[in-house]
VEXDREN-2710 file (C-alpha; in Angstrom, 1 decimal):
% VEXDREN-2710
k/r/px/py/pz
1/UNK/20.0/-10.9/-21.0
2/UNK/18.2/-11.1/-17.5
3/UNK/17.8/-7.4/-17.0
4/UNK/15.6/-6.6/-20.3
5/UNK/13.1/-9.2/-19.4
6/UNK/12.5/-7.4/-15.6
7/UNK/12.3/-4.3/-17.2
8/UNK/9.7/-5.5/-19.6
9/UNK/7.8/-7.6/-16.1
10/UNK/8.0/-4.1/-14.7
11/UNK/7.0/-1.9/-17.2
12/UNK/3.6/-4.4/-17.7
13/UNK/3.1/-4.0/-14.6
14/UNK/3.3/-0.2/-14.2
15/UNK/1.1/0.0/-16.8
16/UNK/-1.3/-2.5/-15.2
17/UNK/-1.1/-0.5/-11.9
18/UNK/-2.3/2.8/-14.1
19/UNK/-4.8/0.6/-15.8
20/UNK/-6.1/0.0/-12.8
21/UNK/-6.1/3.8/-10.8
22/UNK/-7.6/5.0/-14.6
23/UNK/-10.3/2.9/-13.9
24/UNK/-10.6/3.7/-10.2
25/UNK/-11.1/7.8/-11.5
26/UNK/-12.8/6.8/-14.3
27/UNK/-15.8/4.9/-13.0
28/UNK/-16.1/7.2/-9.6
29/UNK/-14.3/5.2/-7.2
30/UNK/-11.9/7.8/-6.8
31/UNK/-13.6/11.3/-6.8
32/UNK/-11.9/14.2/-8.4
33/UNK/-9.6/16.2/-5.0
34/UNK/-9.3/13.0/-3.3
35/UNK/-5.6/11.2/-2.8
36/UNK/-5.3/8.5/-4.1
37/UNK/-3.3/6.2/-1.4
38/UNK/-0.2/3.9/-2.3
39/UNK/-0.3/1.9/0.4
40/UNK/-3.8/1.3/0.1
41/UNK/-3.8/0.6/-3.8
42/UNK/-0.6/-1.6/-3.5
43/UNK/-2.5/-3.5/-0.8
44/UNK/-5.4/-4.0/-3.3
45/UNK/-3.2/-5.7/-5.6
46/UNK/-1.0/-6.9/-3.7
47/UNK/2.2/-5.1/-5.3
48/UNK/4.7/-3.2/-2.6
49/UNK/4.4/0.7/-3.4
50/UNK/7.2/1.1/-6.1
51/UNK/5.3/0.2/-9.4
52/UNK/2.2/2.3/-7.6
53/UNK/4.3/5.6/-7.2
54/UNK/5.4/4.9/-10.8
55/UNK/2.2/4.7/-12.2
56/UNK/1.1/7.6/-11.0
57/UNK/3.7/9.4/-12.0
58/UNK/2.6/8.3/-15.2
59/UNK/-0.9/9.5/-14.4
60/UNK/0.5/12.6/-13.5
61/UNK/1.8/13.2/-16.9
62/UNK/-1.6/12.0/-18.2
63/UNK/-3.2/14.8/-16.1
64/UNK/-5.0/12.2/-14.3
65/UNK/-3.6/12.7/-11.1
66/UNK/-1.4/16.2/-9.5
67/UNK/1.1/15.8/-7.0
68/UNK/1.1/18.1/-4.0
69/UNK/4.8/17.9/-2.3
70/UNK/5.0/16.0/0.6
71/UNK/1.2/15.6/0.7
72/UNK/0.5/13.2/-1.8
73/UNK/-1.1/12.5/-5.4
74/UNK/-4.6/13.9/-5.7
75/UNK/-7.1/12.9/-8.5
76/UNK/-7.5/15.8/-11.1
77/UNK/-10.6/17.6/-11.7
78/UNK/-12.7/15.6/-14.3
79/UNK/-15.7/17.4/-15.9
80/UNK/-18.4/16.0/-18.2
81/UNK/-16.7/17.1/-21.1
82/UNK/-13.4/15.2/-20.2
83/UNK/-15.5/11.9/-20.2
84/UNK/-17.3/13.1/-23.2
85/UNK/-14.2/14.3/-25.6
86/UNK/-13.1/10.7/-24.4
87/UNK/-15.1/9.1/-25.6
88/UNK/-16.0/10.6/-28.8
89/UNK/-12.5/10.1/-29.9
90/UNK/-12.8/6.5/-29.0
91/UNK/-16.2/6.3/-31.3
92/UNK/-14.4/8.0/-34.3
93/UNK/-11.4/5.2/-34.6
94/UNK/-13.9/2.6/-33.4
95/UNK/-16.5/3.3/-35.8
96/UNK/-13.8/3.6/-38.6
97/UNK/-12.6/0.0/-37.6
98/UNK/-16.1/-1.3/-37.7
99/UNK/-16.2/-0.1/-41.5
100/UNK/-13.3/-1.6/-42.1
101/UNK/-14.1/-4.6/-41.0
102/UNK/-17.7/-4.8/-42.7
103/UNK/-15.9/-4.7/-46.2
104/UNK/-13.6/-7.3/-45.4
105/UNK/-15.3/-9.8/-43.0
106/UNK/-15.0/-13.6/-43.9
107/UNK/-18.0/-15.8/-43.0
108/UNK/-16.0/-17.6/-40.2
109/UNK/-15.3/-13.8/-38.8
110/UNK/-18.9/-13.3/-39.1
111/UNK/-20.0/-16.4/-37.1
112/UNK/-17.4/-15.7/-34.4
113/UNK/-18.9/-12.6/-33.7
114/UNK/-21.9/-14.2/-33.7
115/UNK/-20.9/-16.4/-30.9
116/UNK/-19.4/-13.6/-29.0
117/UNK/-23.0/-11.9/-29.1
118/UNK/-24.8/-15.4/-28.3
119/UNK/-22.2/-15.8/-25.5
120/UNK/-23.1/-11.6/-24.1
121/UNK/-26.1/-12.5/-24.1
122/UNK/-26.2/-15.8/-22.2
123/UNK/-23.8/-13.4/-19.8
124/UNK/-26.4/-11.0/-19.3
125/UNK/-29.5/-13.0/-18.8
126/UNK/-27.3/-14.5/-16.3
127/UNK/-26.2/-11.3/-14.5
128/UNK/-21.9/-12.6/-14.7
129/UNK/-20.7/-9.4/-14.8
130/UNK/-16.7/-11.1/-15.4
131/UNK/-18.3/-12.9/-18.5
132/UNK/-20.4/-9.6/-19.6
133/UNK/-16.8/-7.6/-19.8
134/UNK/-15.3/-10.8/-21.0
135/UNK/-17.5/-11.3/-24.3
136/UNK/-18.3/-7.4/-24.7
137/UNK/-14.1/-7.1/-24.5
138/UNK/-13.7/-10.2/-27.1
139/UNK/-16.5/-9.2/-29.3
140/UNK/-14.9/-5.7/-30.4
141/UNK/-10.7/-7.4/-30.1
142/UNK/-12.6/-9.1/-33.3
143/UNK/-14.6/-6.7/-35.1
144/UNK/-10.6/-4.4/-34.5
145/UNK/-9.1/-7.2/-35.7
146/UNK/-11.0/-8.2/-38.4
147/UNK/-10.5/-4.7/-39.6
148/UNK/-6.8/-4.8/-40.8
149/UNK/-5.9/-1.8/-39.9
150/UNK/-3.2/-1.8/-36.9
151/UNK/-2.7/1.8/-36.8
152/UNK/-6.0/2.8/-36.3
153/UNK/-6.4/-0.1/-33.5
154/UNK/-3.6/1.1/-31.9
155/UNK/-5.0/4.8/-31.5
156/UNK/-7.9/3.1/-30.3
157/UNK/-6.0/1.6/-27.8
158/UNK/-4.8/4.6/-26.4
159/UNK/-8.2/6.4/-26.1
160/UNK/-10.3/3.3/-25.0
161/UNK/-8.2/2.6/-22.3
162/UNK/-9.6/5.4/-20.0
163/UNK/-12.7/3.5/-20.4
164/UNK/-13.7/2.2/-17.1
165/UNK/-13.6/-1.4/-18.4
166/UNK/-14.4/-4.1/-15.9
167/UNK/-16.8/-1.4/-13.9
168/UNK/-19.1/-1.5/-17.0
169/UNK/-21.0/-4.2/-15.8
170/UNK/-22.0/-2.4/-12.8
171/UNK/-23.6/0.7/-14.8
172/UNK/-26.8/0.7/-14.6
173/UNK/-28.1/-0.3/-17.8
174/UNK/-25.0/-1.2/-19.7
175/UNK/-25.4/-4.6/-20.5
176/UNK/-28.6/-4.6/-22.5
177/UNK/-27.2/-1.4/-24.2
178/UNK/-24.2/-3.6/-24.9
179/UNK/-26.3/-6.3/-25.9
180/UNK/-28.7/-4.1/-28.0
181/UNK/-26.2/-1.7/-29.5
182/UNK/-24.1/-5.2/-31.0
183/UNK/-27.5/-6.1/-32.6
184/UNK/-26.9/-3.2/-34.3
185/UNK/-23.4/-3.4/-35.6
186/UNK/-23.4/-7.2/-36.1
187/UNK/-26.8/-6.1/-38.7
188/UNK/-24.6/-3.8/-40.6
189/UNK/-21.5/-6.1/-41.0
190/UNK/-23.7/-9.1/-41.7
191/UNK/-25.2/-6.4/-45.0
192/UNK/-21.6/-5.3/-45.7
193/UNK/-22.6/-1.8/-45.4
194/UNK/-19.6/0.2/-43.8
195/UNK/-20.6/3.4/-43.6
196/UNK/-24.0/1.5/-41.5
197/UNK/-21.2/-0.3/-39.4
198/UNK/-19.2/3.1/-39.1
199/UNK/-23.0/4.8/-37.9
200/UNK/-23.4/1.6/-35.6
201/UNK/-20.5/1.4/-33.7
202/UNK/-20.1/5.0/-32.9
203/UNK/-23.5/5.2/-31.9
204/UNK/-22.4/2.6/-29.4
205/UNK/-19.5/4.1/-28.3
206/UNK/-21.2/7.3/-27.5
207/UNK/-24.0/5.2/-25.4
208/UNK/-21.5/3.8/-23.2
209/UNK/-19.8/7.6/-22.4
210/UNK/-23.9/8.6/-22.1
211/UNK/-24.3/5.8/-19.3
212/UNK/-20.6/6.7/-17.8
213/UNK/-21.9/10.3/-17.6
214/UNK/-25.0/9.3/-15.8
215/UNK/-23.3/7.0/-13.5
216/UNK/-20.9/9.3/-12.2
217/UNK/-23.7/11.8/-11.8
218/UNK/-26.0/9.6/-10.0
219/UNK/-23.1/9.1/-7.8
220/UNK/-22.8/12.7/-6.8
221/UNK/-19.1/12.5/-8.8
222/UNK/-19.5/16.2/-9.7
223/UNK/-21.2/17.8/-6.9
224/UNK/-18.3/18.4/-4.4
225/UNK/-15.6/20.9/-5.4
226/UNK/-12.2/20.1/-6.8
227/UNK/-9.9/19.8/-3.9
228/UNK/-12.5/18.0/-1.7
229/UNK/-11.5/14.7/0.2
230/UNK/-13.3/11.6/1.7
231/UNK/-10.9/10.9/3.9
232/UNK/-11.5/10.5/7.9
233/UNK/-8.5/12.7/8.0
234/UNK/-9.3/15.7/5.7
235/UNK/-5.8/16.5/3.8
236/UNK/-4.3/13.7/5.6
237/UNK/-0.5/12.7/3.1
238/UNK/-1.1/9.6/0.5
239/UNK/1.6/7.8/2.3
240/UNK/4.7/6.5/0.5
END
């Protein structure tokens, strides 16, 4: 009875590992061409290379990542429209959660999410950018929640988590979007009105993949070619 419980520890952590390289793509730290070391990720989180080398492999069948033999795992070529169709999937099951939830939203789910916005923006007047990501992440685990509709969060689970999540607070001008953009949606599920809560949330959702965008561009994510590395040794192998 030992043995399923390691292989469920391991597969959370796989997943954790690819979590964590997603966001690493995702929000620039990793440019498109570059390889993405295992040593140097399993070092980061203090993991030994095993569950890194099976994440990527993961991310490999993603098409996050390609593998070049006995060279290494090299970020894939990401384009604007990548982070765009992204994200517009992620604003069509969001905003249909969002309607959900505004026609079925009890007055104690109501005032939750009104302390969750209260509590984003204490977080952002503050500048926290762990309690930003922490109330922006509980504040839309509710509205999903409140919903009732598992299948549809569960397909919004599987789009959203390319989402650079706990880089967001760094984006320039993401947490009074976030902040602004919940004034919106908390307006329409306070009315009732879904298809206002459906218009709401999307629009939100399509902000964040707007500010992405302009992130990665005012990085200079796009300007060098696929294939291109950082590295102090150009083409040197992603270790094992």
């Amino acid at each position: 009875m030992g043995t399923p419980r390691a292989l469920g520890r391991r597969r959370q952590l796989g997943d954790e590992v690819a979590d964590h390289i997603r966001e690493l793509i995702m929000s620039g730290q990793v440019r498109p061409g570059e390889f993405v070391r295992l040593e140097r990720i399993a070092g980061d989180l203090g993991i030994s290379v095993t569950p890194v080398r099976e994440a990527l492999l993961a991310l490999r069948g993603e098409g996050f990542v390609t593998l070049e033999p006995r060279r290494g795992f090299r970020a894939a070529p990401l384009t604007r429209a990548d982070v765009h169709d992204l994200f517009e999937a992620q604003a069509y099951f969001a905003g249909e959660l969002a309607a959900r939830a505004a026609a079925s939203l009890t007055p104690a789910g109501l005032a939750e999410l009104e302390g969750l916005q209260a509590e984003l923006e204490r977080a952002a007047a503050a500048r926290d950018p762990a309690a930003i990501e922490d109330a922006n992440h509980r504040f839309h685990r509710a509205v999903n929640l409140a919903a009732g509709s598992p299948k549809n969060a569960w397909l919004l689970g599987l789009v959203a988590r390319y989402a650079p999540r706990r880089f967001y607070p760094s984006i320039e001008g993401w947490p009074q979007a976030s902040v602004d953009d919940h004034g919106s949606v908390l307006a329409a599920l306070r009315s009732g009105d879904a298809g206002a809560a459906r218009h709401a949330m999307r629009a939100h959702i399509r902000h964040a993949g707007a500010l992405l965008v302009g992130h990665l561009e005012g990085r200079g994510f796009w300007d060098a070619p696929a294939g291109a590395t950082t590295d102090a040794t150009p083409g040197a192998p992603a270790g094992d």
